[in-house]
RODO-2510 file (C-alpha; in nm, 4 decimals, decimal comma):
residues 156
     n   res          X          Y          Z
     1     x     0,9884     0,0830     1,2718
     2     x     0,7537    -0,0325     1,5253
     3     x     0,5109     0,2561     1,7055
     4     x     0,7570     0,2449     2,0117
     5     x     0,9960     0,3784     1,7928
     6     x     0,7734     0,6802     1,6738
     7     x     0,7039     0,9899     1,8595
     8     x     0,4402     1,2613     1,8482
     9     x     0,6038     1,4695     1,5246
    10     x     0,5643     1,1302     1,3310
    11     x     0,2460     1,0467     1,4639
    12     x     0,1591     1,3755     1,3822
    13     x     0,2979     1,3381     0,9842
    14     x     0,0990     1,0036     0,9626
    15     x    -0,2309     1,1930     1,1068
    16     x    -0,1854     1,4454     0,8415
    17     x    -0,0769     1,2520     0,5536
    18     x    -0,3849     1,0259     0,6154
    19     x    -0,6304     1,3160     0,5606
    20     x    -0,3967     1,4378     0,2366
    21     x    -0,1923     1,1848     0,1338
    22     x    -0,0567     1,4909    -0,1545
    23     x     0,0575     1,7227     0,1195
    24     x     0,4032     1,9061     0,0363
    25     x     0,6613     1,8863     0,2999
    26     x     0,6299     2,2933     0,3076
    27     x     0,2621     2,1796     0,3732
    28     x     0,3265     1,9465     0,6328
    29     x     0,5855     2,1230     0,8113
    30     x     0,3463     2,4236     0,9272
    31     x     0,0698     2,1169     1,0324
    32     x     0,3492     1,9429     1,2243
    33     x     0,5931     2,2086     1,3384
    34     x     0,9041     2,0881     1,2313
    35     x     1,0994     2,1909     0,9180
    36     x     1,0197     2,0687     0,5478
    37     x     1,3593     1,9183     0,5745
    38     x     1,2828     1,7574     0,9027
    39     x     0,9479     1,6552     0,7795
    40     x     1,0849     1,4927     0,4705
    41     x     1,3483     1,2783     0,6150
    42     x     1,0634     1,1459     0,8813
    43     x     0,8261     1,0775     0,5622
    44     x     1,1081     0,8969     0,4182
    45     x     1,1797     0,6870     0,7123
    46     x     0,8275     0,6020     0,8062
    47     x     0,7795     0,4769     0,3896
    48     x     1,0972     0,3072     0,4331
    49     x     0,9835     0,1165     0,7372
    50     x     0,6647     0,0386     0,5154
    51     x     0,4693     0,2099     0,7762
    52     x     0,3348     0,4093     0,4950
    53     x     0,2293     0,1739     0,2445
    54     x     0,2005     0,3967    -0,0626
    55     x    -0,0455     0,7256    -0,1441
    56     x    -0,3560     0,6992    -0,3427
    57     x    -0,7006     0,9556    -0,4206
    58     x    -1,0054     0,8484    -0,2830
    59     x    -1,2917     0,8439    -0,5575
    60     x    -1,6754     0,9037    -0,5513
    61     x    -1,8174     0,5802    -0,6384
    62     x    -2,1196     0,7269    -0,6392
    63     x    -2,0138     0,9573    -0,8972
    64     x    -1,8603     0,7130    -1,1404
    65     x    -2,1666     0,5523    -1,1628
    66     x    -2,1228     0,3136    -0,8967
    67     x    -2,4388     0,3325    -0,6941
    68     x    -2,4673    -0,0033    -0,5541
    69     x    -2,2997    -0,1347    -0,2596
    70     x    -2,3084    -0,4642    -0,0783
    71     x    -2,1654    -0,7259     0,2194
    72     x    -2,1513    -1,0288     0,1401
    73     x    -2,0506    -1,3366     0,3982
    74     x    -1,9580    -1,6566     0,1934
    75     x    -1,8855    -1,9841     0,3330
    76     x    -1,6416    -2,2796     0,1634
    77     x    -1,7856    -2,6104     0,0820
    78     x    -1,4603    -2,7325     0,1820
    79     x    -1,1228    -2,6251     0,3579
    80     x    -0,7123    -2,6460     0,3096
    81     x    -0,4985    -2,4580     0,2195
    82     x    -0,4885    -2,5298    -0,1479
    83     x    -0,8732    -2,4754    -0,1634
    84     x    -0,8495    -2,1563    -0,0187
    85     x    -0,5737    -2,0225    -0,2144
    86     x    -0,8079    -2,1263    -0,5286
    87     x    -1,0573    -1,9174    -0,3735
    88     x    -0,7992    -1,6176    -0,2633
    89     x    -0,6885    -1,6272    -0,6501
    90     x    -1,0671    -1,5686    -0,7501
    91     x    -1,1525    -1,3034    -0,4914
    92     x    -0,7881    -1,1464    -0,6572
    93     x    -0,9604    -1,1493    -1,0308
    94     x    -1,2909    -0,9943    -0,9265
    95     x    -1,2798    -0,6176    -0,9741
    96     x    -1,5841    -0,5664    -0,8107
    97     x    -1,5020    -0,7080    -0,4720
    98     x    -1,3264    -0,3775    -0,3295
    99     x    -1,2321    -0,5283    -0,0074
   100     x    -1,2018    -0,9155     0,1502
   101     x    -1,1396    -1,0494     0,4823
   102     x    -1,1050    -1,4039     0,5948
   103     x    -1,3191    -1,3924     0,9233
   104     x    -1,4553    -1,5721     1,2313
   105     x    -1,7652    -1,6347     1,2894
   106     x    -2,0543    -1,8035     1,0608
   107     x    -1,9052    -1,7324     0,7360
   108     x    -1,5469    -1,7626     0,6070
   109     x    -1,5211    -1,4573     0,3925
   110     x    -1,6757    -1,0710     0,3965
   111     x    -1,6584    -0,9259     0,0853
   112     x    -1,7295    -0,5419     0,0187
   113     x    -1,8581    -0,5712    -0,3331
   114     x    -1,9698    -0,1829    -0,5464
   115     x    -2,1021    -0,2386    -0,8433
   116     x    -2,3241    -0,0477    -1,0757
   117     x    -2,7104    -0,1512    -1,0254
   118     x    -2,9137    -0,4309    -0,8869
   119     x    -2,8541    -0,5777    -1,1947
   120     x    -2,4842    -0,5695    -1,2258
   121     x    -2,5078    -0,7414    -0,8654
   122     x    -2,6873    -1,0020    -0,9440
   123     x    -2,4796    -1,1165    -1,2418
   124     x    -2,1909    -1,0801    -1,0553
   125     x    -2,3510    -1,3118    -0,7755
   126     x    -2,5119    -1,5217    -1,0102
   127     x    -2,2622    -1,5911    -1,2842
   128     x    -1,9345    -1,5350    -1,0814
   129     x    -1,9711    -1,6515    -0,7200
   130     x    -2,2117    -1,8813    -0,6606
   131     x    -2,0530    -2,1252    -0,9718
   132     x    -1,7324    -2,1179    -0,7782
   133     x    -1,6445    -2,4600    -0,7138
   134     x    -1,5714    -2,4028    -0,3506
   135     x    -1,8618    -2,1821    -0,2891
   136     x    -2,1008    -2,3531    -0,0772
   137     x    -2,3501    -2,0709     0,1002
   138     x    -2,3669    -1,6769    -0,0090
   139     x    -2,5487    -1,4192     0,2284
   140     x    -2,5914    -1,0672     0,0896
   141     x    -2,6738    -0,7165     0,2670
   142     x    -2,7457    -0,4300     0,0250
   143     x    -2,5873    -0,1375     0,2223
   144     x    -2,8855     0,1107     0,1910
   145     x    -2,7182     0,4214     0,3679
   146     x    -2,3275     0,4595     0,4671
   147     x    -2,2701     0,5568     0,8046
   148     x    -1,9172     0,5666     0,8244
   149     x    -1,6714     0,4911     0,5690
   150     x    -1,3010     0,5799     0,7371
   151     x    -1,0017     0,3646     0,5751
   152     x    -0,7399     0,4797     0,7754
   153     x    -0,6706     0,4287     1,1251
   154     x    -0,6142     0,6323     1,4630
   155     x    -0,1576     0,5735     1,4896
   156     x    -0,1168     0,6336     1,8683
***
């Protein structure tokens, strides 16, 4: 299903599943105006078509003891495709890294990294990363205040 093939009630059911991805179909029937019935076999269709990749509960990092955030920009000492697969397998492994991209620009890879403390960080820099065979330069911004943190995105 490509978004040509949506219209506004489906649009609509991906809007409100994104803000409560536990929503009945009773529930989402009186946000959308259409029929639980309706509602479901749209829900159905739009997980079928993998536009809805799956439903999960945000948690509090901050709460869970989690208290330290940081980007980090990493570049390879060397490139191919077998080298970076190495390095997509560790990234894979690392619990801590909540979120990688393979970017333009003067690094290779942002990572999103949450981790307990200062200290937690620095082991995790220190023993894990940097020792990474293809690891050649590591930058790292603590994240001192979040602005913004909004995973989902605007279907329209």
């Amino acid at each position: 299903m490509h978004d040509m093939d949506m219209d506004r009630f489906d649009l609509a059911i991906l809007v409100a599943l994104q803000r409560d991805g536990a929503l009945t179909n009773a529930a989402l029937s009186g946000i959308v105006s259409l029929s639980p019935s309706q509602c479901s076999r749209r829900r159905s269709a739009l997980e079928r078509a993998g536009v809805i990749e799956g439903y999960s509960a945000r948690l509090s990092a901050a709460k869970l003891g989690f208290g330290l955030r940081a980007v980090i920009r990493v570049n390879l000492s060397s490139h191919g495709q077998r080298k970076e697969g190495d390095f997509a397998r560790f990234i894979a492994t690392q619990p801590q890294i909540r979120s990688a991209f393979s970017v333009s620009g003067d690094a290779d890879y942002v990572l999103d990294v949450q981790v307990r403390d200062l200290e937690a960080f620095a082991d995790f820099v220190h023993r894990h990363l940097l020792p990474h065979p293809q690891v050649s330069q590591v930058r790292s911004e603590i994240v001192l205040k979040t602005l913004k943190d909004d995973r989902g995105i605007m279907p329209g």
